[in-house]
C-alpha positions as a Markdown table, in Angstrom:
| # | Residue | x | y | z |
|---|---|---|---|---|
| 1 | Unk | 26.9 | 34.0 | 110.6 |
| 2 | Unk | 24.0 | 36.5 | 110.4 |
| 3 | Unk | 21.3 | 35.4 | 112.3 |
| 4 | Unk | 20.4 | 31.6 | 111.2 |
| 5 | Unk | 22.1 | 32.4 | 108.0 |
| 6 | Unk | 25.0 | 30.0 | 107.0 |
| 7 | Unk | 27.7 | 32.5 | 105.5 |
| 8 | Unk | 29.4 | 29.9 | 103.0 |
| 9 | Unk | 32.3 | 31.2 | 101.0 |
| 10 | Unk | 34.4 | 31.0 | 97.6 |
| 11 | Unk | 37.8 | 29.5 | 98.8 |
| 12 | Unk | 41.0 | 29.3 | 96.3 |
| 13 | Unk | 41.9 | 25.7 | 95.2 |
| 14 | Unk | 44.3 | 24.0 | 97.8 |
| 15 | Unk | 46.0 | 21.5 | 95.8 |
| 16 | Unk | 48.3 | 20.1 | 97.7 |
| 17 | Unk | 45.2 | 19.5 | 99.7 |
| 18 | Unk | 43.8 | 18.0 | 97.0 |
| 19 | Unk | 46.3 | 15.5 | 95.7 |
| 20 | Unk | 46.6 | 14.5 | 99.2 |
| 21 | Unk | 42.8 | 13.4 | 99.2 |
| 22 | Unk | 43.1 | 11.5 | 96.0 |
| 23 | Unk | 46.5 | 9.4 | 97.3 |
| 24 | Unk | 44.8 | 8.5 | 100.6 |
| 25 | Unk | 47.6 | 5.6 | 101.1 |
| 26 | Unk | 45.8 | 5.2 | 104.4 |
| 27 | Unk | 42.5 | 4.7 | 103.0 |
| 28 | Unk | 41.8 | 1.2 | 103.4 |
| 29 | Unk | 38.5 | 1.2 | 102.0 |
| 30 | Unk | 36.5 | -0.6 | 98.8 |
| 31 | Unk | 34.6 | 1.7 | 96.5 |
| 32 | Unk | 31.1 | 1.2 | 96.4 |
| 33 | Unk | 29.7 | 0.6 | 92.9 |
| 34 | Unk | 30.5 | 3.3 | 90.6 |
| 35 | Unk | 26.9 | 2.9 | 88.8 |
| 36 | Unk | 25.5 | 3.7 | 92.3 |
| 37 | Unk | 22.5 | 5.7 | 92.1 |
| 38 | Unk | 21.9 | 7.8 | 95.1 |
| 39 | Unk | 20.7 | 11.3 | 93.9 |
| 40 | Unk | 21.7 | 14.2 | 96.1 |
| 41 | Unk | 21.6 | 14.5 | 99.9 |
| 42 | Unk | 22.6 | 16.7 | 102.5 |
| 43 | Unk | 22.3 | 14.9 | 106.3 |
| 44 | Unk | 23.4 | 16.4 | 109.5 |
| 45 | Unk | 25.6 | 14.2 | 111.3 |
| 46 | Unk | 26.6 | 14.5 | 115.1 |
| 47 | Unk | 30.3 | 14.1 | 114.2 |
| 48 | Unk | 32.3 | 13.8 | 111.2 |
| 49 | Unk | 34.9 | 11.6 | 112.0 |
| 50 | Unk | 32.3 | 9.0 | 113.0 |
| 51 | Unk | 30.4 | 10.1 | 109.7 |
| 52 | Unk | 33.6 | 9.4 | 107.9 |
| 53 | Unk | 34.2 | 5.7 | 108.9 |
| 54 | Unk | 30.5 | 5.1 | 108.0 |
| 55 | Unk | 30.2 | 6.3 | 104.6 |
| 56 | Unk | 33.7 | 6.0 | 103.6 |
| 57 | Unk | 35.3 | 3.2 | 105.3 |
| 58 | Unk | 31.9 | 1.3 | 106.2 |
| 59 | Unk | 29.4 | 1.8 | 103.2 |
| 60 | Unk | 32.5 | 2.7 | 100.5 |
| 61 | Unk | 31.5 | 5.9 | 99.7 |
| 62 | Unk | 34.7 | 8.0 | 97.9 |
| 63 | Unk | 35.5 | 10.9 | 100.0 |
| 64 | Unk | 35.1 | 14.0 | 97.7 |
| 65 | Unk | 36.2 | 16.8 | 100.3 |
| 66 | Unk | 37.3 | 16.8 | 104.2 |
| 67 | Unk | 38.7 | 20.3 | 104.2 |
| 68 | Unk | 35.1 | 22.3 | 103.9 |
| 69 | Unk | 34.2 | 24.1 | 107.8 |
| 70 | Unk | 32.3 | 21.2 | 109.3 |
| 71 | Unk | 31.3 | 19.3 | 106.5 |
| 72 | Unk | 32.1 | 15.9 | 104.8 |
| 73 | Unk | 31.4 | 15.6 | 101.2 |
| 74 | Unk | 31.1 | 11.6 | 99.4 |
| 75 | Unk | 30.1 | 10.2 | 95.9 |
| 76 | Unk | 30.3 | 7.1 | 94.3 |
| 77 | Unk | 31.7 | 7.0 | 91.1 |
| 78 | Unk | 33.5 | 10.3 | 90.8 |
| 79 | Unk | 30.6 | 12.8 | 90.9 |
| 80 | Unk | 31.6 | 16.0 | 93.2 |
| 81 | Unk | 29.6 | 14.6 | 95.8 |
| 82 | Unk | 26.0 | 12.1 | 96.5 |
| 83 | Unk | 26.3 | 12.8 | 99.9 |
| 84 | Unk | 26.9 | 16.1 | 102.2 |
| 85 | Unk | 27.3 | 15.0 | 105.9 |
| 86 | Unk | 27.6 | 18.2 | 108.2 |
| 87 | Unk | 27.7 | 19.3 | 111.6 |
| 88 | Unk | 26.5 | 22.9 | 110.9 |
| 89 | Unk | 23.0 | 22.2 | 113.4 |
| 90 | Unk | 25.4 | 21.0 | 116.1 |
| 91 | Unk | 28.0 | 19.0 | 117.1 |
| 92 | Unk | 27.1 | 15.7 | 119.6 |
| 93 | Unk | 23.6 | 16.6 | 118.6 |
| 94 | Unk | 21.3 | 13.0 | 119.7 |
| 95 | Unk | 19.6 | 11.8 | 117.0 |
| 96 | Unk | 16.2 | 13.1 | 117.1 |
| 97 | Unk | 13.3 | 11.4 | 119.2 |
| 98 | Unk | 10.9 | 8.3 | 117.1 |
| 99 | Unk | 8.0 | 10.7 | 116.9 |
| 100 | Unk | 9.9 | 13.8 | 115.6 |
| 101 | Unk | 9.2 | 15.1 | 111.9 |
| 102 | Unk | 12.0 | 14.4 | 109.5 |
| 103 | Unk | 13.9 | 12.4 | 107.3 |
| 104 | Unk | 13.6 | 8.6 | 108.3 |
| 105 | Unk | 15.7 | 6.8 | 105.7 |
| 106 | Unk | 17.5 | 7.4 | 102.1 |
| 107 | Unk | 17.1 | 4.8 | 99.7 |
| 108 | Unk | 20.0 | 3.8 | 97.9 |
| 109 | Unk | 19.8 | 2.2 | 94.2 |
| 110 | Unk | 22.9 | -0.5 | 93.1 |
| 111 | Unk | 23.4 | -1.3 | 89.9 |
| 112 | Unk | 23.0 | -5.1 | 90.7 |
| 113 | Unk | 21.2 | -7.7 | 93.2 |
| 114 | Unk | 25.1 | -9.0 | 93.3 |
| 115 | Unk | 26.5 | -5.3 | 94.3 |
| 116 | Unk | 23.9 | -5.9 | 96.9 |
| 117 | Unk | 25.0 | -9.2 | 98.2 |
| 118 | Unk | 28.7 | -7.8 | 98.1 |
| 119 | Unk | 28.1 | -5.0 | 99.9 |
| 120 | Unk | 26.0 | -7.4 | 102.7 |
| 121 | Unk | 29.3 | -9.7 | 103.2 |
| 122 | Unk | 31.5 | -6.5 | 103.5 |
| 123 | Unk | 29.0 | -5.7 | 106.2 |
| 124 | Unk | 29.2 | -9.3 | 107.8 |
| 125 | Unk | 33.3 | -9.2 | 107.5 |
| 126 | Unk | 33.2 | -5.6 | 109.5 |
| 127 | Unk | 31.1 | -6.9 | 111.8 |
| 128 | Unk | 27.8 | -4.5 | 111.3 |
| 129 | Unk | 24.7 | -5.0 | 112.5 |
| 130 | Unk | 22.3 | -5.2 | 109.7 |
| 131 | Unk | 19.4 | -6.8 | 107.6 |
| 132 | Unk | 18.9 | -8.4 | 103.9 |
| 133 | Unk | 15.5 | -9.2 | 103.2 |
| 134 | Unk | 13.7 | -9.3 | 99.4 |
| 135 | Unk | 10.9 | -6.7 | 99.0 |
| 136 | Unk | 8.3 | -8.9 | 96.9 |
| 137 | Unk | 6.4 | -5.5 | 95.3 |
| 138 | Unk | 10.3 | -4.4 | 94.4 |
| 139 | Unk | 11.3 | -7.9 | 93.4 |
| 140 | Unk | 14.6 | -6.9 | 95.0 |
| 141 | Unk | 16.7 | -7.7 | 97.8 |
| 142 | Unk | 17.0 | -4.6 | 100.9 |
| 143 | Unk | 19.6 | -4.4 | 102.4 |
| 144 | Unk | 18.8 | -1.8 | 105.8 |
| 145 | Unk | 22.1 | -0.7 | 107.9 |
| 146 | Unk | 21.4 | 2.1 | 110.7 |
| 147 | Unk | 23.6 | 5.0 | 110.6 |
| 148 | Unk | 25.4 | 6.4 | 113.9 |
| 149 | Unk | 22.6 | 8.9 | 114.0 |
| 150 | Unk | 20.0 | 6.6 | 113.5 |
| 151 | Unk | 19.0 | 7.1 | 109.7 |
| 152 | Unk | 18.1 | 3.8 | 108.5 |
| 153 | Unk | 20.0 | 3.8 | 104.9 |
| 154 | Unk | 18.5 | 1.1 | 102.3 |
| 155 | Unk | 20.3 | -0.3 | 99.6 |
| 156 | Unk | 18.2 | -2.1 | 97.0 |
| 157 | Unk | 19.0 | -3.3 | 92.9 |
| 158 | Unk | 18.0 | -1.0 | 90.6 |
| 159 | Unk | 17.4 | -4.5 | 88.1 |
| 160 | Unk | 14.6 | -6.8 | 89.0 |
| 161 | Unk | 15.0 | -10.0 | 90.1 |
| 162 | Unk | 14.2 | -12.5 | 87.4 |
């Protein structure tokens, strides 16, 4: 690392790696809706294991990667990855304080109001705290969860309610 510079590099293909990652026998995890529509982010995270039972096991996110230096890597779908969770500011970094610039939530669009709803029961069946409320100017439910690190992550139908 030079400076603040992130040196990233071009590693060879580890495919054993790989076709472990895709047989994840121990995964014991539902896919979130493949016609989830996300967009790209990149969030630092103040650890990835925690980050991995949220987005993976918790929210159904497919793990993409878990081999990159300090980074976790998730999609929905099969797309290389939605989400890039990393640790690169900091490990056990607190979330930052209410008044501090920055991102405050990512809105996340299902293909459904049902995927919505499913996704609220597998909340209530893991026993997370969160909230499912229509949005009248949307005509949609929300469904708000709070990441470990205090990003408030929205999940809404990308189809109006009729």
């Amino acid at each position: 690392m030079k400076g603040n510079q992130i040196q990233m590099a071009t590693l060879p293909l580890n495919l054993e790696s790989l076709v472990k990652e895709l047989r994840d026998e121990d995964a014991d995890t539902d896919p979130i809706d493949s016609k989830t529509d996300i967009g790209h982010v990149h969030l630092h995270v103040s650890d990835l294991q925690t980050a991995d039972q949220f987005y993976n096991v918790l929210l159904g996110f497919d793990v993409t990667q878990r081999s990159y230096p300090g980074a976790l890597f998730l999609s929905a779908g099969g797309y290389h990855h939605h989400i890039g969770a990393n640790v690169w500011a900091g490990r056990g970094v607190p979330p930052p304080p209410d008044d501090a610039a920055g991102l405050l939530s990512v809105g996340i669009a299902l293909p459904s109001g049902r995927s919505v709803r499913e996704l609220a029961e597998r909340f209530e069946k893991q026993g997370a705290q969160f909230e499912l409320k229509d949005h009248e100017a949307l005509q949609t439910e929300v469904l708000r969860i709070k990441s470990p690190d205090a990003l408030d992550i929205e999940f809404f139908s990308s189809e109006n309610k009729q």
